[in-house]
PQR file with spaces between the fields and no chain letter, atoms N, CA, C, O and H, PARSE charges and radii, in Angstrom:
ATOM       1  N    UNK     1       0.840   -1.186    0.000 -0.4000 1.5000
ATOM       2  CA   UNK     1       0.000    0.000    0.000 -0.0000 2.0000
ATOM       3  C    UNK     1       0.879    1.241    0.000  0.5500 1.7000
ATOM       4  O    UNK     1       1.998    1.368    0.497 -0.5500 1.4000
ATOM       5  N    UNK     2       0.146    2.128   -0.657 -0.4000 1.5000
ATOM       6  CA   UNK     2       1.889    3.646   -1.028 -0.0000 2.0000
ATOM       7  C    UNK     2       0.678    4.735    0.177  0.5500 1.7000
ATOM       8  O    UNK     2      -0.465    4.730    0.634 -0.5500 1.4000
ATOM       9  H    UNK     2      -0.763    2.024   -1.061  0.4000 1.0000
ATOM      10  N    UNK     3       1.972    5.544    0.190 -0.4000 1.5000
ATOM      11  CA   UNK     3       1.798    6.236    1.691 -0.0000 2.0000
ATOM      12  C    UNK     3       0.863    7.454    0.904  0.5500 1.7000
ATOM      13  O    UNK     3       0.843    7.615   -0.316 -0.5500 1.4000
ATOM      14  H    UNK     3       2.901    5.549   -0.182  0.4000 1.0000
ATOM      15  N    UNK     4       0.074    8.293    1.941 -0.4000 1.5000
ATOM      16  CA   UNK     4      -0.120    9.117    1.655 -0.0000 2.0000
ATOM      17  C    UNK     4       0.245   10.143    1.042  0.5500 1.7000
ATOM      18  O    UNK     4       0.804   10.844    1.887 -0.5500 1.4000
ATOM      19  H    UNK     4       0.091    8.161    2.933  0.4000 1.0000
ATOM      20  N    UNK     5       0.265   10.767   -0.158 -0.4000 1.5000
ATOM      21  CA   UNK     5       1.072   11.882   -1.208 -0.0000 2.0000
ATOM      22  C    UNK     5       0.687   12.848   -0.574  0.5500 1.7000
ATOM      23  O    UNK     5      -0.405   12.803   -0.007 -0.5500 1.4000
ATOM      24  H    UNK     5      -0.189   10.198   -0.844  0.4000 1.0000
ATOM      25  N    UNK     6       1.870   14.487   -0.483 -0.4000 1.5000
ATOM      26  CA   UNK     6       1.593   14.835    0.442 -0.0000 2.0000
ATOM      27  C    UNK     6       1.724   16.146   -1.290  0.5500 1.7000
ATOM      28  O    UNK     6       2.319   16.008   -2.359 -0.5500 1.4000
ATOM      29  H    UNK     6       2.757   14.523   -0.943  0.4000 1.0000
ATOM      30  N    UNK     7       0.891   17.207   -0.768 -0.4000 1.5000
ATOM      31  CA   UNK     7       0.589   18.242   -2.468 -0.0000 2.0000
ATOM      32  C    UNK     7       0.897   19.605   -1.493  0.5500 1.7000
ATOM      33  O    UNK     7       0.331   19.868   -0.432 -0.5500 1.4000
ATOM      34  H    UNK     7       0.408   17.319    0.100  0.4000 1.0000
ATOM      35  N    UNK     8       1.846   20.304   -2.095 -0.4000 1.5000
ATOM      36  CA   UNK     8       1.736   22.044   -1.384 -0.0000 2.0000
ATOM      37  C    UNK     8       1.196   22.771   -2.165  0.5500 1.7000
ATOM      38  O    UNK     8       1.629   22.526   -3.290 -0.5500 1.4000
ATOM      39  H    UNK     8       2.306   20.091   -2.957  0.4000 1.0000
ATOM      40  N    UNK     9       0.496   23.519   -2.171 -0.4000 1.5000
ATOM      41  CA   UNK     9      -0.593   24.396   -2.771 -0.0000 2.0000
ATOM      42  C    UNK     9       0.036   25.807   -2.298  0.5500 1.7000
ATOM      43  O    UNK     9       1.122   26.116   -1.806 -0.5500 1.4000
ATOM      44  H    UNK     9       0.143   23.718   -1.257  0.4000 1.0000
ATOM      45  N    UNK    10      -1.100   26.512   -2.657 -0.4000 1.5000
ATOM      46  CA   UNK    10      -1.824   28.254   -2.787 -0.0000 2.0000
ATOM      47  C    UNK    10      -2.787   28.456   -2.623  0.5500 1.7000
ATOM      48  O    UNK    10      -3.512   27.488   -2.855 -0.5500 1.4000
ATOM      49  H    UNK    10      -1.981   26.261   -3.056  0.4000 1.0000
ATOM      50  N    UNK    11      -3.288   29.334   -2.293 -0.4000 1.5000
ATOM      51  CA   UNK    11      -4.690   29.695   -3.256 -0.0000 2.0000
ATOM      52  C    UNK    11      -4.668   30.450   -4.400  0.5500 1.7000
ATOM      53  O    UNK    11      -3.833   31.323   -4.637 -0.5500 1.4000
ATOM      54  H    UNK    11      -2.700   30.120   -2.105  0.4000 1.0000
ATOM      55  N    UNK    12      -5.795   30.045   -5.286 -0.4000 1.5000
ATOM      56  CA   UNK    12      -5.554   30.964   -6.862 -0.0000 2.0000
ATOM      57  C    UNK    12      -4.226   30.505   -7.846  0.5500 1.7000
ATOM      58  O    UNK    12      -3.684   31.099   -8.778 -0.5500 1.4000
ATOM      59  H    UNK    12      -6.473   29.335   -5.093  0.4000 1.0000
ATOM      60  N    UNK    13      -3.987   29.350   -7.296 -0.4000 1.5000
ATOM      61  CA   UNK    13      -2.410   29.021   -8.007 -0.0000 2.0000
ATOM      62  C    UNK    13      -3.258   27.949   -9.272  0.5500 1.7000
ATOM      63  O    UNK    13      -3.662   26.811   -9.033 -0.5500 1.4000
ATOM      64  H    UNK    13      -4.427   28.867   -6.539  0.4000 1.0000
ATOM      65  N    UNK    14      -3.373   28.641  -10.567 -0.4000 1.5000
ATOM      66  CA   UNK    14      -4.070   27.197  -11.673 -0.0000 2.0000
ATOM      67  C    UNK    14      -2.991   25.872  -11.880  0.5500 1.7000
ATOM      68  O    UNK    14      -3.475   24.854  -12.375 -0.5500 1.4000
ATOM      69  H    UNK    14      -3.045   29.565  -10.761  0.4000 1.0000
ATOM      70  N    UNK    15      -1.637   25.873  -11.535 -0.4000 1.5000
ATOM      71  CA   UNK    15      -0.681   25.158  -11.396 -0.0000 2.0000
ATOM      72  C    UNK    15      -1.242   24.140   -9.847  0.5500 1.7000
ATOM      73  O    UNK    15      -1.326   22.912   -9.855 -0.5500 1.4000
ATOM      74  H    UNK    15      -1.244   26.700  -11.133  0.4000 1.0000
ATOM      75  N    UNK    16      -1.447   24.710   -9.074 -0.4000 1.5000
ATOM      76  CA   UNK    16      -1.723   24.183   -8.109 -0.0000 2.0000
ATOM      77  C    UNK    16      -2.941   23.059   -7.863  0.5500 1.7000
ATOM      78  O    UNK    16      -2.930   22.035   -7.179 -0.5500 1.4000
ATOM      79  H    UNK    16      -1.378   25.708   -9.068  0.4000 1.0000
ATOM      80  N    UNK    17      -4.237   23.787   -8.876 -0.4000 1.5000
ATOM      81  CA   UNK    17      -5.783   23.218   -9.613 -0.0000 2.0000
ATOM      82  C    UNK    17      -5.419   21.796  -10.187  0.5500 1.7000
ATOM      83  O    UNK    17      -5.959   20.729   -9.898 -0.5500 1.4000
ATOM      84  H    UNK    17      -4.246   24.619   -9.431  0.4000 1.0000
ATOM      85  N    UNK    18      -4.238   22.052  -11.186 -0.4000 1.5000
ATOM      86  CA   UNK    18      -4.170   20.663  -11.888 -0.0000 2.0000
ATOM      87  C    UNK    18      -3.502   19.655  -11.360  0.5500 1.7000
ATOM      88  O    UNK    18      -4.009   18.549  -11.178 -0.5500 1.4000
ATOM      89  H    UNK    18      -3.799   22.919  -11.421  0.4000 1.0000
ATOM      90  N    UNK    19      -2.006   20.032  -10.997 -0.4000 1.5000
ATOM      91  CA   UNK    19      -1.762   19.458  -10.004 -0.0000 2.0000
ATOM      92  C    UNK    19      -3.003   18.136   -8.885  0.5500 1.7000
ATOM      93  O    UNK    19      -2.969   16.933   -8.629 -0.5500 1.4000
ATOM      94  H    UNK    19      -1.594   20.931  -11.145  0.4000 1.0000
ATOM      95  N    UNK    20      -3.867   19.223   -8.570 -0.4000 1.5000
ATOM      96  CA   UNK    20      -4.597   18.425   -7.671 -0.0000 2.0000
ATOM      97  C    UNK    20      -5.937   17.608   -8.386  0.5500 1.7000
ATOM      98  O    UNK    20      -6.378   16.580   -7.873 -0.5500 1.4000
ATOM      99  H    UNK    20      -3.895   20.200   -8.778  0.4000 1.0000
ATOM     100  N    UNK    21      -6.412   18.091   -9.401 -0.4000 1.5000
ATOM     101  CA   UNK    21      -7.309   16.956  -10.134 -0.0000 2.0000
ATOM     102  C    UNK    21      -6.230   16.291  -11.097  0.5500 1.7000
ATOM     103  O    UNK    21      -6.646   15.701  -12.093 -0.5500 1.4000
ATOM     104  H    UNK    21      -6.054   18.926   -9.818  0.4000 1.0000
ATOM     105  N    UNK    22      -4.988   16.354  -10.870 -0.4000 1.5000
ATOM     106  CA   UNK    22      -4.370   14.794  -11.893 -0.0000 2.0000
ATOM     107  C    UNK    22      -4.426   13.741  -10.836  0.5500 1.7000
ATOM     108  O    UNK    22      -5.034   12.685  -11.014 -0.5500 1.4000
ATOM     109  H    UNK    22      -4.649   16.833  -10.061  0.4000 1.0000
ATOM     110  N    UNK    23      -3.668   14.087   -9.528 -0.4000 1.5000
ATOM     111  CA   UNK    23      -4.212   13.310   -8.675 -0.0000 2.0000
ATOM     112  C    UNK    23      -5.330   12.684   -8.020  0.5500 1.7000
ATOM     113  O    UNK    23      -5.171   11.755   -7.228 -0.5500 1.4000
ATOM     114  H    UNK    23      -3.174   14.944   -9.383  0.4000 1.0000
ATOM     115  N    UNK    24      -6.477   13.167   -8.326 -0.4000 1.5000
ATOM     116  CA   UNK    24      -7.559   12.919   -8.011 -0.0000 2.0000
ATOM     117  C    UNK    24      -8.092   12.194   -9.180  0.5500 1.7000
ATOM     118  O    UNK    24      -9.076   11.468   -9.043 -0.5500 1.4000
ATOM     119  H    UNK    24      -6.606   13.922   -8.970  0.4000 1.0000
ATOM     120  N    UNK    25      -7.471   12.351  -10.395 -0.4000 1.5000
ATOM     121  CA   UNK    25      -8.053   11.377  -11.291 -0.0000 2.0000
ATOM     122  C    UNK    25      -7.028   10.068  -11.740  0.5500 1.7000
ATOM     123  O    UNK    25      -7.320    9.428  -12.750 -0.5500 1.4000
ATOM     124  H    UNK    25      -6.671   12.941  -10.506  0.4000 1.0000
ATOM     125  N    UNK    26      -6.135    9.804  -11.147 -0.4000 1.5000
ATOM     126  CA   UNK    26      -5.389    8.580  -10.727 -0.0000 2.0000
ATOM     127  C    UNK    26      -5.797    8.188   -9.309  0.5500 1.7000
ATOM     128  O    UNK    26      -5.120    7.443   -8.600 -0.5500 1.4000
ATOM     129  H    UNK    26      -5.898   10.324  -10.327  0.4000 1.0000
ATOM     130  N    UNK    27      -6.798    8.671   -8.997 -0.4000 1.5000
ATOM     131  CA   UNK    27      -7.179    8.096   -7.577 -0.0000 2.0000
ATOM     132  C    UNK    27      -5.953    8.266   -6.454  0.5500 1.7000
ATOM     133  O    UNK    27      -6.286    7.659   -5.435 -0.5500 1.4000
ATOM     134  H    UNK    27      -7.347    9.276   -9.573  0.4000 1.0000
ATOM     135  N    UNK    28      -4.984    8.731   -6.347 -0.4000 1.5000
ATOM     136  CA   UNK    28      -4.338    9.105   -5.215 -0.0000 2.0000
ATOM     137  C    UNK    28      -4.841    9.649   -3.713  0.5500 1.7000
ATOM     138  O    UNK    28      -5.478   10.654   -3.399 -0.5500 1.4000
ATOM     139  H    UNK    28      -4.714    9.224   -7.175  0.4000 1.0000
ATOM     140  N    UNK    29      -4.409    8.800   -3.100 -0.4000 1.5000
ATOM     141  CA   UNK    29      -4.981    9.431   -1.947 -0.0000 2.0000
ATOM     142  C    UNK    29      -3.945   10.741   -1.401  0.5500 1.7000
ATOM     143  O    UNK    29      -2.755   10.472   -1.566 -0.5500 1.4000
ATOM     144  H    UNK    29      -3.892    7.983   -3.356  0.4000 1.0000
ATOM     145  N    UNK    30      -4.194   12.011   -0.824 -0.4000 1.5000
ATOM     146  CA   UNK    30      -3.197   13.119   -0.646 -0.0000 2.0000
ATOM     147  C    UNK    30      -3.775   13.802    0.481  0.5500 1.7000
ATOM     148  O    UNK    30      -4.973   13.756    0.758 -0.5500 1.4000
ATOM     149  H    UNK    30      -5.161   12.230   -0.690  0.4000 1.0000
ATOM     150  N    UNK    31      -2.801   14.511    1.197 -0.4000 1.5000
ATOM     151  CA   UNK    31      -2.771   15.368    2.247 -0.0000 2.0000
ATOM     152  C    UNK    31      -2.977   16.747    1.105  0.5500 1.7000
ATOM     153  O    UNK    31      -2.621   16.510   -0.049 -0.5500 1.4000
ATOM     154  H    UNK    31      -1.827   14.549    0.971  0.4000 1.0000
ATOM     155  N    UNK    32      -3.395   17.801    1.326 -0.4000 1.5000
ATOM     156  CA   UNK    32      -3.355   18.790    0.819 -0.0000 2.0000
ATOM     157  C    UNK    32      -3.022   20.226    1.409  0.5500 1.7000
ATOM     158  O    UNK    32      -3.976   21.003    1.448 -0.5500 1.4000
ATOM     159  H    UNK    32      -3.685   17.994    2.264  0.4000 1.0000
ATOM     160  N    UNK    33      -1.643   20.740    1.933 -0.4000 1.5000
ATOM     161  CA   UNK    33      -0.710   21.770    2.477 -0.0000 2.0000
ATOM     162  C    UNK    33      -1.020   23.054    1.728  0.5500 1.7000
ATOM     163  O    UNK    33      -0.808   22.898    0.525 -0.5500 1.4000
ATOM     164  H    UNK    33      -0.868   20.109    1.901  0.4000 1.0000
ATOM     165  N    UNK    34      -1.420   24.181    2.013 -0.4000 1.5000
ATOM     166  CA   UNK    34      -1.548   25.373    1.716 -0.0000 2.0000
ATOM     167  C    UNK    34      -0.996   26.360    2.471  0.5500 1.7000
ATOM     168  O    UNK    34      -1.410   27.014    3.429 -0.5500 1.4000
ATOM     169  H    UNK    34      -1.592   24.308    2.990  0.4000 1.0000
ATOM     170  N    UNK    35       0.448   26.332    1.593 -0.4000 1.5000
ATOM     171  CA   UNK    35       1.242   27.650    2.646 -0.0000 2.0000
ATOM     172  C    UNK    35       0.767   28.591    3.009  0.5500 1.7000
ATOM     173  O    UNK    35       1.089   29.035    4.111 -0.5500 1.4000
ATOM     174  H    UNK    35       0.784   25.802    0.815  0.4000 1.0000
ATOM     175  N    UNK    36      -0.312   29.332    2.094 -0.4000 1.5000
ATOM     176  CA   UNK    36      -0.881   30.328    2.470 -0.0000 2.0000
ATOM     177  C    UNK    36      -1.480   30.632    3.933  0.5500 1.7000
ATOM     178  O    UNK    36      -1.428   31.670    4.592 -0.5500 1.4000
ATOM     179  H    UNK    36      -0.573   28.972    1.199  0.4000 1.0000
ATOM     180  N    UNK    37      -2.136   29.235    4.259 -0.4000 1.5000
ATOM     181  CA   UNK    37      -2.776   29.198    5.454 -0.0000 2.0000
ATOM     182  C    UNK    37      -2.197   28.631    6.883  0.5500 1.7000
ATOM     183  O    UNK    37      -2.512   28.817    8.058 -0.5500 1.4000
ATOM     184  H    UNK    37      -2.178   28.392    3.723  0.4000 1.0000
ATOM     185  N    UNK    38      -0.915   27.629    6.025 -0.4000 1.5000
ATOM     186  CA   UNK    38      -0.266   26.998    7.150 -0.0000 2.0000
ATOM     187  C    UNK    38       1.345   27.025    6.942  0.5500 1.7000
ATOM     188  O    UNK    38       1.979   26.010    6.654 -0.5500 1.4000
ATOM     189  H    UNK    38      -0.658   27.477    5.070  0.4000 1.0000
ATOM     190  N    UNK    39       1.993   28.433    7.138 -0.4000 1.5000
ATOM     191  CA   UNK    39       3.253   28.991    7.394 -0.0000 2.0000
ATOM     192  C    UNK    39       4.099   27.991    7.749  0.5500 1.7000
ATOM     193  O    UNK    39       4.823   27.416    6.937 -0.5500 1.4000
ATOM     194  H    UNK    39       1.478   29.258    7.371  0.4000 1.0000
ATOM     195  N    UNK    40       4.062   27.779    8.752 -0.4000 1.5000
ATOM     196  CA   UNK    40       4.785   26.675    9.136 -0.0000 2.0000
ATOM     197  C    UNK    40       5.326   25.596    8.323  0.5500 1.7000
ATOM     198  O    UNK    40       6.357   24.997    8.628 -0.5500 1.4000
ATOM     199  H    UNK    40       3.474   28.247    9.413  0.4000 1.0000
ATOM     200  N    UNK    41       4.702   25.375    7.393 -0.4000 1.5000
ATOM     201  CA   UNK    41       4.834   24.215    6.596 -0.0000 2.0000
ATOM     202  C    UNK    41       5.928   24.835    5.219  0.5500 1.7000
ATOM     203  O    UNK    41       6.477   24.288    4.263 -0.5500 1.4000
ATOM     204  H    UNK    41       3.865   25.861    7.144  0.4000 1.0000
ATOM     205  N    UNK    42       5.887   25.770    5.569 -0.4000 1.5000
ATOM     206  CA   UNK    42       7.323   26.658    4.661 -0.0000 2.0000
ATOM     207  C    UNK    42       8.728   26.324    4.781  0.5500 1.7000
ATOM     208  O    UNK    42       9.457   26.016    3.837 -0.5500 1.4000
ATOM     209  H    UNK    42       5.441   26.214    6.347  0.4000 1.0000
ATOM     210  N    UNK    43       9.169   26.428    6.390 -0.4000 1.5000
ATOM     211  CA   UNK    43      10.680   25.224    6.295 -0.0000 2.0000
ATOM     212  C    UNK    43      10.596   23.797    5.058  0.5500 1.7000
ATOM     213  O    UNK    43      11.043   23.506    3.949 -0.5500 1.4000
ATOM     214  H    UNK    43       8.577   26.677    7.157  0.4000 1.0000
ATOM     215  N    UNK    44       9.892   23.340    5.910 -0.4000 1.5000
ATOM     216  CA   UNK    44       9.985   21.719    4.917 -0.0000 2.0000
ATOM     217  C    UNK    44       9.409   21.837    3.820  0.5500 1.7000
ATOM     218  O    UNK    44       9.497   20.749    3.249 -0.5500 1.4000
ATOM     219  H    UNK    44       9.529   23.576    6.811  0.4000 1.0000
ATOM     220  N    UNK    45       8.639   22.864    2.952 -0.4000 1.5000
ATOM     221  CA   UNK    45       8.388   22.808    1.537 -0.0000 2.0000
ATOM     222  C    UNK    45      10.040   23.585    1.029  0.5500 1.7000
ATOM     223  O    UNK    45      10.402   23.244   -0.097 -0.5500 1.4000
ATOM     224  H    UNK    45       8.568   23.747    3.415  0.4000 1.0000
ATOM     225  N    UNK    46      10.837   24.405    1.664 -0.4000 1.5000
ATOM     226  CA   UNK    46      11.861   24.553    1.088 -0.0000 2.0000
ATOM     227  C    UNK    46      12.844   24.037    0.857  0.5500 1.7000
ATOM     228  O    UNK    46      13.553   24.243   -0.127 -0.5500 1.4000
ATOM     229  H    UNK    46      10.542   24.682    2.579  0.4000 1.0000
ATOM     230  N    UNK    47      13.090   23.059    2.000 -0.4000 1.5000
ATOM     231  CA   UNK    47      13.958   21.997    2.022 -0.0000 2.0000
ATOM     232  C    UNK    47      13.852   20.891    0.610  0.5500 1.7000
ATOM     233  O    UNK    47      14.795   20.339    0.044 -0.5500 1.4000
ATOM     234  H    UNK    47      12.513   22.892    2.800  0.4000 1.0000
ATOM     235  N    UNK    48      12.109   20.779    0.224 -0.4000 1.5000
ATOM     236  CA   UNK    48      12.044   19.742   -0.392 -0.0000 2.0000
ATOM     237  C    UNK    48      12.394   20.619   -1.882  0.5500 1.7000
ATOM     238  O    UNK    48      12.989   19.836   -2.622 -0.5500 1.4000
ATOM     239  H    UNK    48      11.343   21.228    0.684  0.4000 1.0000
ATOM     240  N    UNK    49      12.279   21.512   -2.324 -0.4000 1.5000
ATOM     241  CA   UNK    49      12.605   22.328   -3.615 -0.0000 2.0000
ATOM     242  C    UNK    49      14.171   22.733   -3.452  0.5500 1.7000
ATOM     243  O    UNK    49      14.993   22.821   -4.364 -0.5500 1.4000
ATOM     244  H    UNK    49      11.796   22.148   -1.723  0.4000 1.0000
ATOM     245  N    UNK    50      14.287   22.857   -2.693 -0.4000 1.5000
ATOM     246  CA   UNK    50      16.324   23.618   -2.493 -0.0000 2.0000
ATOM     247  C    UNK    50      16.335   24.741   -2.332  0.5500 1.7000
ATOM     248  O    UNK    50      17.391   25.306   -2.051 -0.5500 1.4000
ATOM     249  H    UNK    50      13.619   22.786   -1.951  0.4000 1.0000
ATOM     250  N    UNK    51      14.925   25.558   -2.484 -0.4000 1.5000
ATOM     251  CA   UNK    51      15.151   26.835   -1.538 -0.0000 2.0000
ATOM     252  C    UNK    51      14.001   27.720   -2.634  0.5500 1.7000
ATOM     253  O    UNK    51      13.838   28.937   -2.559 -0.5500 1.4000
ATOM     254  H    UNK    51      14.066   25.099   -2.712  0.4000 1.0000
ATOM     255  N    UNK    52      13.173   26.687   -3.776 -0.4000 1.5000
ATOM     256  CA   UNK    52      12.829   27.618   -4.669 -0.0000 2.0000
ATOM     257  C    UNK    52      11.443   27.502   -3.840  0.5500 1.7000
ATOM     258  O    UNK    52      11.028   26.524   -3.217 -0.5500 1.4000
ATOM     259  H    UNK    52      13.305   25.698   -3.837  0.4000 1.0000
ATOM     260  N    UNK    53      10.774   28.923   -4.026 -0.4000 1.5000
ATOM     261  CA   UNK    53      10.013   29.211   -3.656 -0.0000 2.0000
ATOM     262  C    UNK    53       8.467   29.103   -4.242  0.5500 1.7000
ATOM     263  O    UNK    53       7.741   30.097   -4.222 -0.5500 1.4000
ATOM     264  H    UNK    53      11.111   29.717   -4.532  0.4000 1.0000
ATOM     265  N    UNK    54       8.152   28.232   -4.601 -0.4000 1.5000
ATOM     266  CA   UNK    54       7.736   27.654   -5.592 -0.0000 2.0000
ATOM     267  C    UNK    54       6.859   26.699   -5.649  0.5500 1.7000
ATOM     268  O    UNK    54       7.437   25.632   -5.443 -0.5500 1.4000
ATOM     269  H    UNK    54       8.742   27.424   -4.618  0.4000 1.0000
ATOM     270  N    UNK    55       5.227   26.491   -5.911 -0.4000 1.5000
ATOM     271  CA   UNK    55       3.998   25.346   -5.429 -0.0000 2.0000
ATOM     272  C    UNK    55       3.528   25.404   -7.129  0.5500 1.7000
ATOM     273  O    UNK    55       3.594   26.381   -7.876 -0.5500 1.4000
ATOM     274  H    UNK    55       4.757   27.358   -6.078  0.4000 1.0000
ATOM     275  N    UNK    56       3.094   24.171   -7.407 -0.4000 1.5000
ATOM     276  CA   UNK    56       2.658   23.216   -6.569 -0.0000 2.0000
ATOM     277  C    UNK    56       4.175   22.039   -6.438  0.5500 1.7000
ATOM     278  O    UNK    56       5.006   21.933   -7.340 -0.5500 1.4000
ATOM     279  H    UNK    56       3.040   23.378   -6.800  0.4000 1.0000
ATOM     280  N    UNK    57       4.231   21.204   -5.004 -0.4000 1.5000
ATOM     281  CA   UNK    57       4.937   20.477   -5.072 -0.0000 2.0000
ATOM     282  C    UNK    57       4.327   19.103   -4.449  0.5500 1.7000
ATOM     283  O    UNK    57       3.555   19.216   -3.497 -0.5500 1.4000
ATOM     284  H    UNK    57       3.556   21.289   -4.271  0.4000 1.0000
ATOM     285  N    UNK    58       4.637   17.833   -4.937 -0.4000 1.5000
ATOM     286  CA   UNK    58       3.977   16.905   -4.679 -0.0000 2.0000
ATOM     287  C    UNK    58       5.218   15.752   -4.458  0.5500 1.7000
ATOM     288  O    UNK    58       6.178   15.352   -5.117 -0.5500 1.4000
ATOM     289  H    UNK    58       5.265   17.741   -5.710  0.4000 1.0000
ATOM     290  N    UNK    59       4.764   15.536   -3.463 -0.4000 1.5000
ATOM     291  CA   UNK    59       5.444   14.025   -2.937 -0.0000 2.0000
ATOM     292  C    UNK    59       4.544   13.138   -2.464  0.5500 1.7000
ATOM     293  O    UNK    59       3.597   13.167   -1.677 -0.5500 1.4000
ATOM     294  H    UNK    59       3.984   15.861   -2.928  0.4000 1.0000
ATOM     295  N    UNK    60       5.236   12.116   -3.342 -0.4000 1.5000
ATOM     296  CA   UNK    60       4.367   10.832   -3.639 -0.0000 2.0000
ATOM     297  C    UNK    60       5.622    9.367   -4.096  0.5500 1.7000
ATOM     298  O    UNK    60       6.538    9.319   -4.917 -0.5500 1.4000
ATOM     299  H    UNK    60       6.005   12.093   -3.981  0.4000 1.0000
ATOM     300  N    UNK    61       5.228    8.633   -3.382 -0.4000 1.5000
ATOM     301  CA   UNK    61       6.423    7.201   -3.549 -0.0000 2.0000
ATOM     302  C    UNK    61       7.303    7.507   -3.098  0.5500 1.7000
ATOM     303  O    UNK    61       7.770    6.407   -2.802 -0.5500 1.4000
ATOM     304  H    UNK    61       4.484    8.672   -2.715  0.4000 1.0000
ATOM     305  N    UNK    62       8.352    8.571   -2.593 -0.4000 1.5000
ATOM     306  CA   UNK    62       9.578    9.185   -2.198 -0.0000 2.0000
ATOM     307  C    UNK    62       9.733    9.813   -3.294  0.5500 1.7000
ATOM     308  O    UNK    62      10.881    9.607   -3.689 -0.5500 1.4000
ATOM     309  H    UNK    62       7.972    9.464   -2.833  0.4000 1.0000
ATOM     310  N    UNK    63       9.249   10.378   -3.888 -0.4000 1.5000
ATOM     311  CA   UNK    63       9.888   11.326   -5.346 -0.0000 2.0000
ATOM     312  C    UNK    63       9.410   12.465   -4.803  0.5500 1.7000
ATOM     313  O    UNK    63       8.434   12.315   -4.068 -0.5500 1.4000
ATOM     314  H    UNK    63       8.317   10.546   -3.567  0.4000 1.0000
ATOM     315  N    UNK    64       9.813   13.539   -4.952 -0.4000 1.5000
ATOM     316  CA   UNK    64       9.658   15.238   -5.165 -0.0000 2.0000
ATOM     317  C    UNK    64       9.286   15.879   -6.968  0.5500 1.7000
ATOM     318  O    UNK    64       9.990   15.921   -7.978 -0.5500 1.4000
ATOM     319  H    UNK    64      10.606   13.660   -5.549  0.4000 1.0000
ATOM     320  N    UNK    65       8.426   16.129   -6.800 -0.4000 1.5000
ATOM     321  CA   UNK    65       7.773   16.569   -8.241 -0.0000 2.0000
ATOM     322  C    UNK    65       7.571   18.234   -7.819  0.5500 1.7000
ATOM     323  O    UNK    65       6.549   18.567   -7.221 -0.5500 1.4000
ATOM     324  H    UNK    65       7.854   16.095   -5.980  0.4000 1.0000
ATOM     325  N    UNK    66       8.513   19.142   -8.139 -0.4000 1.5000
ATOM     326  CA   UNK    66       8.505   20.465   -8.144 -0.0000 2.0000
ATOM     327  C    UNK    66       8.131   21.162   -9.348  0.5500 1.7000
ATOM     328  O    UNK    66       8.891   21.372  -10.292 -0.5500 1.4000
ATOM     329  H    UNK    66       9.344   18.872   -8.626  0.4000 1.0000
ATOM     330  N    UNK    67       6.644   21.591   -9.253 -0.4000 1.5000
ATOM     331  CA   UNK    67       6.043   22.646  -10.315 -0.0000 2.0000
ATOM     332  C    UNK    67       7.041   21.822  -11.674  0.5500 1.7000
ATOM     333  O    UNK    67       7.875   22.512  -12.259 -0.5500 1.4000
ATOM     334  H    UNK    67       6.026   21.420   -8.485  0.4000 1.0000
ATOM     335  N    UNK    68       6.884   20.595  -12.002 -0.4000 1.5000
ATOM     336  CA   UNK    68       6.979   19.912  -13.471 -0.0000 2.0000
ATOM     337  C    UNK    68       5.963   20.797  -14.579  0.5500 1.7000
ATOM     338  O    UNK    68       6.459   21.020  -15.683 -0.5500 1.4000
ATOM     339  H    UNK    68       6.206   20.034  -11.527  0.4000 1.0000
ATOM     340  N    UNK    69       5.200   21.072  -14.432 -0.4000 1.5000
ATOM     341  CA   UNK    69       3.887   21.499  -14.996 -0.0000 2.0000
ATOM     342  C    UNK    69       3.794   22.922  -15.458  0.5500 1.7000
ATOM     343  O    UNK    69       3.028   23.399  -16.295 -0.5500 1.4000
ATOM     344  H    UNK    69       4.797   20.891  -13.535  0.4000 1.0000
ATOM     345  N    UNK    70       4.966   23.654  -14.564 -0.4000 1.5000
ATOM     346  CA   UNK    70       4.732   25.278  -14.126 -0.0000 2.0000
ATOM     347  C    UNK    70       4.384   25.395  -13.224  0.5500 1.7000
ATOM     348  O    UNK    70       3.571   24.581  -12.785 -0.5500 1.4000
ATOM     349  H    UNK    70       5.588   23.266  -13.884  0.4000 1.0000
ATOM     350  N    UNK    71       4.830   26.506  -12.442 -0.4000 1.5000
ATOM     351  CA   UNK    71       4.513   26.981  -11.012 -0.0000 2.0000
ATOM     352  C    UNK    71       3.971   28.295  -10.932  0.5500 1.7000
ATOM     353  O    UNK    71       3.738   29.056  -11.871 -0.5500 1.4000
ATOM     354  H    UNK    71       5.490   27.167  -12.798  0.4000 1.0000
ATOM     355  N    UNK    72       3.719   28.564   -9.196 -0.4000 1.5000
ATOM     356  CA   UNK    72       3.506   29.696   -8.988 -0.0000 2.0000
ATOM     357  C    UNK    72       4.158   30.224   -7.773  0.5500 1.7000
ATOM     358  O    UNK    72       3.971   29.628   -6.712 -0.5500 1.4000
ATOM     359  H    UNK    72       3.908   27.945   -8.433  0.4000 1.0000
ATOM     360  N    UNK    73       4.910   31.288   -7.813 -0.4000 1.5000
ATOM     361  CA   UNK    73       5.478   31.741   -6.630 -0.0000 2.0000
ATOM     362  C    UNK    73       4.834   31.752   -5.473  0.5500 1.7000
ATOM     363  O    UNK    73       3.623   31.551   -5.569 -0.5500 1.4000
ATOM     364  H    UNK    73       5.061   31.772   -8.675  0.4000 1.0000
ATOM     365  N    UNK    74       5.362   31.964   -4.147 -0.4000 1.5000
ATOM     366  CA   UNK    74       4.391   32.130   -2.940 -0.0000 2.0000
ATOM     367  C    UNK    74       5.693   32.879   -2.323  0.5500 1.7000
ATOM     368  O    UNK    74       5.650   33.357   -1.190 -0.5500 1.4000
ATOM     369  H    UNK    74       6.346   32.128   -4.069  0.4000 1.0000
């Protein structure tokens, strides 16, 4: 069984939109992180990019998938 995928968001981010219905239409199950609302969660979304500032980011299986798609600053 694969672990929960964990998605960092925005609000208003359309990078962020698709991001979250590709997953939802591979059936993934996901946590869904919105820096906007939960600061905190800003250390460890930077750690996982290298410092770019930068959503949507999705971890899923142990992979880091940073704005592949296009991003949006935060």
């Amino acid at each position: 069984m694969n672990a929960l995928a964990l998605l960092y968001t925005r609000p208003d981010c359309p990078h962020c939109a698709a991001a979250r219905a590709r997953l939802e239409s591979e059936g993934v199950a996901f946590r869904e992180i919105d820096v906007g609302r939960v600061p905190e969660a800003i250390p460890e979304l930077l750690k996982l990019t290298g410092g770019r500032r930068v959503v949507p980011v999705v971890v899923r299986d142990g992979r880091i998938d940073v704005a592949s798609a296009g991003g949006t600053s935060f």
